[in-house]
N, C-alpha and C positions, 0 to 999 in steps of 0.2 A: 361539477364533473361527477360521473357516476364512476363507482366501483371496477377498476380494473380488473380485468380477468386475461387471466395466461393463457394463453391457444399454446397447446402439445397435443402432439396426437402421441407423442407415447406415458402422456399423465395416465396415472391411476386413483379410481375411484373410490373413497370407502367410507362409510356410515359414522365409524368408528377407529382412529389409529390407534388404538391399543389393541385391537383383534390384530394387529399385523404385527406389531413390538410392544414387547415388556419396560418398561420405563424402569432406568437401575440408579439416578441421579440428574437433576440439575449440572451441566457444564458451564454455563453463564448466559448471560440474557443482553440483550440489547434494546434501544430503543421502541423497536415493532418488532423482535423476534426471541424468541427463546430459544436455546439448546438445551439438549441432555442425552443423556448417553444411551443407548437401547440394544435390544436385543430383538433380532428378527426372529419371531417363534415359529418359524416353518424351516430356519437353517441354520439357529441359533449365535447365528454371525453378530459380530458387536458394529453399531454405527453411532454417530452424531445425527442428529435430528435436528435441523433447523426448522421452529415451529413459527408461523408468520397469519397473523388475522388477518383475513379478505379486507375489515374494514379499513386497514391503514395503508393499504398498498395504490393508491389513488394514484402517486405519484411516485412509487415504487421503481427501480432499476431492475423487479426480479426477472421480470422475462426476459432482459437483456442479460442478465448471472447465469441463467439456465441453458441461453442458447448459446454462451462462452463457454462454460462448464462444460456442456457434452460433448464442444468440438474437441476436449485437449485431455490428454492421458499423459505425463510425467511425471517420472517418481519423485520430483521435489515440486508437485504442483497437491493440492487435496481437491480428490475427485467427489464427482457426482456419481454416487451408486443408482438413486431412483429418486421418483416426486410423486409425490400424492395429493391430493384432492380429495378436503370434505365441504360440507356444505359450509362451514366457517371459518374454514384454514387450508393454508399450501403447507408441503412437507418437503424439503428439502432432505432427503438420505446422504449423508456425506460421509464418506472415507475417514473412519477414527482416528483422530491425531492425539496422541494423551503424551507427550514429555514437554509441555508449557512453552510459557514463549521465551522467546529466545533472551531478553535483558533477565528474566529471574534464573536461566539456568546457570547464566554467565555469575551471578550472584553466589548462586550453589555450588558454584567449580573448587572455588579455594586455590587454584593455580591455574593463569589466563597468560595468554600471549597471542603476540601480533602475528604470529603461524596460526593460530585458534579464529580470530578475526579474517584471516584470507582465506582459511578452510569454509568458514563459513559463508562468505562474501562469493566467492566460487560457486557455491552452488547453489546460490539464489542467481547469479548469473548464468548458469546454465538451463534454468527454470525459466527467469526471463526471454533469453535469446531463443527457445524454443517459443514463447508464445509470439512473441517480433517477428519469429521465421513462420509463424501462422496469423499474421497481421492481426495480433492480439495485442492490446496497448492494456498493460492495469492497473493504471494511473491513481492508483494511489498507496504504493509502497512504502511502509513504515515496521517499525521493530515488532509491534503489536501483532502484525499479520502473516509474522515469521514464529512457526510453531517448528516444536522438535516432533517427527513422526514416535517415539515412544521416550521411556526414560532409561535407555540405556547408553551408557557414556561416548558411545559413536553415533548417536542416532542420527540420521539425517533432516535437514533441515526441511520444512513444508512451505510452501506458500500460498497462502490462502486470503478469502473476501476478496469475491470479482463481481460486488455490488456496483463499483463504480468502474467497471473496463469496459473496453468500447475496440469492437472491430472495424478493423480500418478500410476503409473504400479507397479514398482517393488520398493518403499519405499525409493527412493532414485533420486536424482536428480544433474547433474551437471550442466545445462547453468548458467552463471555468469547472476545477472542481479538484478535488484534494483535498490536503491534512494540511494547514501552516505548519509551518516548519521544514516542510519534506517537499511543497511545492514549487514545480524548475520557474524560475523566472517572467520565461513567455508564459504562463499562467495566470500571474498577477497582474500582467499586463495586461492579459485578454488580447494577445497576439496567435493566429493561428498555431498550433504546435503538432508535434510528431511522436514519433517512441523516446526521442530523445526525452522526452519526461521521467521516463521511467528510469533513466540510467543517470540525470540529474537526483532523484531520490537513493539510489544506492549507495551514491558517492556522498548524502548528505549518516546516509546511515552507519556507512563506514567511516566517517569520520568522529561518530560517536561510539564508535566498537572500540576506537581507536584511545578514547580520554573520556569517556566518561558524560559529553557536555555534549548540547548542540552546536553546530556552528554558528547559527544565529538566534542569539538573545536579546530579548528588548521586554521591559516591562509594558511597554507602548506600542501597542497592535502597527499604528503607523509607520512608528519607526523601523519594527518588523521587518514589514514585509517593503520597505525602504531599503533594507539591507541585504536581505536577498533579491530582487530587483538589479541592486550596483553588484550581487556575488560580492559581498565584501567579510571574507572572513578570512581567520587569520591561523596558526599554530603557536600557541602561547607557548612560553618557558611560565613550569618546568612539565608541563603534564606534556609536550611533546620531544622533551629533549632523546628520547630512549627511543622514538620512533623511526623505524628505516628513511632513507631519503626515497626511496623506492616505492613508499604505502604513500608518502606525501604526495609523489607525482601521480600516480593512482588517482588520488583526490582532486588534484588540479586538472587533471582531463576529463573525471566523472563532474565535477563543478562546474565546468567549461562555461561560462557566462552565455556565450552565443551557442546555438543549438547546433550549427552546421558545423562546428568547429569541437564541439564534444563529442567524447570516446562512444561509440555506440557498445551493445553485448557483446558483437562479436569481437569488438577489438578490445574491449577488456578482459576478455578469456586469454586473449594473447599477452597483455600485460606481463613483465616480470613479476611484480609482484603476488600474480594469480597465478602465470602458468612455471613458471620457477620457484627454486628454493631460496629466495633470498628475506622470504618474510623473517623478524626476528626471532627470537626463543628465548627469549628474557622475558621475565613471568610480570606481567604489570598491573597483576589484578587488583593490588591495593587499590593504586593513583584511582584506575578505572572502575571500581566499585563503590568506590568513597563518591566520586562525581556523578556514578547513577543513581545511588540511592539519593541522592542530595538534590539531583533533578528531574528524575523520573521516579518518584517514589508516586502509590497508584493514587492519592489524594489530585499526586498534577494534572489525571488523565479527565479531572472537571474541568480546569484550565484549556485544556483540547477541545472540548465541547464551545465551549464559551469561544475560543478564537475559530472554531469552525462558522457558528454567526456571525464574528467579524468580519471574517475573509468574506461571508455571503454579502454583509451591508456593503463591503469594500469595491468588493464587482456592481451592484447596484451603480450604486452612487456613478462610477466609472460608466457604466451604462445609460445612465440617464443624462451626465456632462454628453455623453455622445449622441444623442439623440436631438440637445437643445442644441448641440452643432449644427448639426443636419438639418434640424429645422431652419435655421438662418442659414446656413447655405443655399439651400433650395430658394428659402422667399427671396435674395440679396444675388445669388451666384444663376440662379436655376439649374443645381444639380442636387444630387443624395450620395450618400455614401456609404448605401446599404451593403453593397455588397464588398464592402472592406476584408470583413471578418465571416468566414464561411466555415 
């Protein structure tokens, strides 16, 4: 396959992106892309700079990031200012987010509660249900991709990487694809799915705002994704004893096993727990920073990588059992059953 290339007609051209931004620091780097922080020398405005080589975008989601990105404008979403093009790189302009992600500031607070966790759980929900209300699906929400827009102690929360979101035609969606851990059910399956993915991830992410821990743990990839599969997780004593019964139903409707029968955005906005005052105000930062440094400490986020392969051999394999189906069906039955999963 040859070198992808982005069709925009409102890309911009240049020899050189330093004639355009002053370069002020490295922000962090990814697999095919760099960031860093910059300065537009014509309006002296500050951005993030997502730097990305031609040669590794072969199989790239950015033109699908880009043409996400410019349909949606939300102050708990990080926009796209501009894109550029040189003869060896795309530039992604993005909207500066600097008060970090969201598990170290929880770190940083020194006094945390189950009102602090709905505050914030709130307004990734209103961020979501805005892009669901623009048949934006962005199926792969996790802690990591929840940034504070600065470092001031109310800042609001951002949500960002729409590397892997995907606008919806017809309501329904099959590519496999997500974070183990944070992935709804019908994923692993490889069962057609909907936005309800998205709001299966919140409810896994609230539940770790909530105690510090995933809800499913397994040292064995199998076992894994066995257990989210059955939704089998539970609320241990003692790390959930000081928890409202009101954040736990929260979680039992965002976990909802079956997809038609979990809470979507718009009904968890409505939620007590979200749109009332009944969240706690008992400070639980210990219990809850003790159990994320213990499992989210950044050495774990190799472990992510490595199960991100997993989960890709794991759809395989499921893919190819279904193919040697179908083959004996056909030669034995005379039919296929290609179009199961669309």
């Amino acid at each position: 396959m040859g070198r992808k290339e982005i069709k925009c007609s409102w890309k911009k051209s240049t020899n050189n992106i330093k004639d355009v931004f002053e370069f002020l620091g490295k922000m962090g780097s990814g697999t095919f892309s760099d960031v860093f922080m910059v300065r537009e020398r014509k309006t002296g405005e500050l951005y993030a700079l997502k730097c990305l080589k031609k040669k590794h975008l072969t199989h790239s989601n950015l033109e699908n990031e880009i043409n996400v990105l410019r349909r949606i404008k939300h102050e708990n979403v990080v926009g796209l200012e501009d894109f550029y093009e040189s003869r060896t790189h795309y530039y992604l302009v993005m909207q500066l987010v600097s008060g970090g992600e969201l598990f170290d500031r929880i770190l940083d607070k020194g006094v945390y509660t189950e009102k602090d966790a709905s505050t914030v759980i709130r307004q990734v929900l209103e961020a979501v249900s805005y892009l669901h209300e623009n048949s934006i699906v962005h199926r792969d929400l996790k802690p990591e991709n929840l940034l504070y827009y600065n470092t001031d102690e109310n800042a609001k929360i951002m949500v960002s990487d729409f590397g892997l979101s995907k606008t919806l035609e017809h309501g329904v969606m099959s590519t496999a694809c997500g974070t183990p851990g944070y992935v709804a059910p019908e994923v692993l399956a490889q069962k057609p799915y909907s936005k309800a993915v998205d709001c299966w991830s919140i409810g896994v992410i609230t539940y770790i705002l909530l105690c510090g821990y995933p809800p499913f743990f397994e040292d064995n990839e199998t076992r894994l994704f066995s257990k989210i599969m059955r939704a089998e997780y539970a609320f241990h004593s003692p790390f959930w004893d000081d928890i409202s019964e009101s954040a736990k139903d929260f979680i039992r409707n965002m976990m909802e096993k079956n997809p038609n029968k979990r809470f979507l955005s718009e009904q968890a906005l409505r939620h007590p727990w979200i749109a009332d005052n009944v969240a706690k105000d008992i400070d639980i930062y210990q219990s809850v920073c003790q159990q994320l440094e213990k499992n989210f400490a950044k050495s774990k986020w190799k472990l992510d990588l490595q199960l991100r392969g997993v989960l890709c051999e794991h759809l395989q394999q499921r893919r190819w059992i279904q193919e040697v189906l179908t083959g004996l069906l056909f030669k034995y039955c005379g039919f296929c059953t290609n179009n199961i999963n669309k």
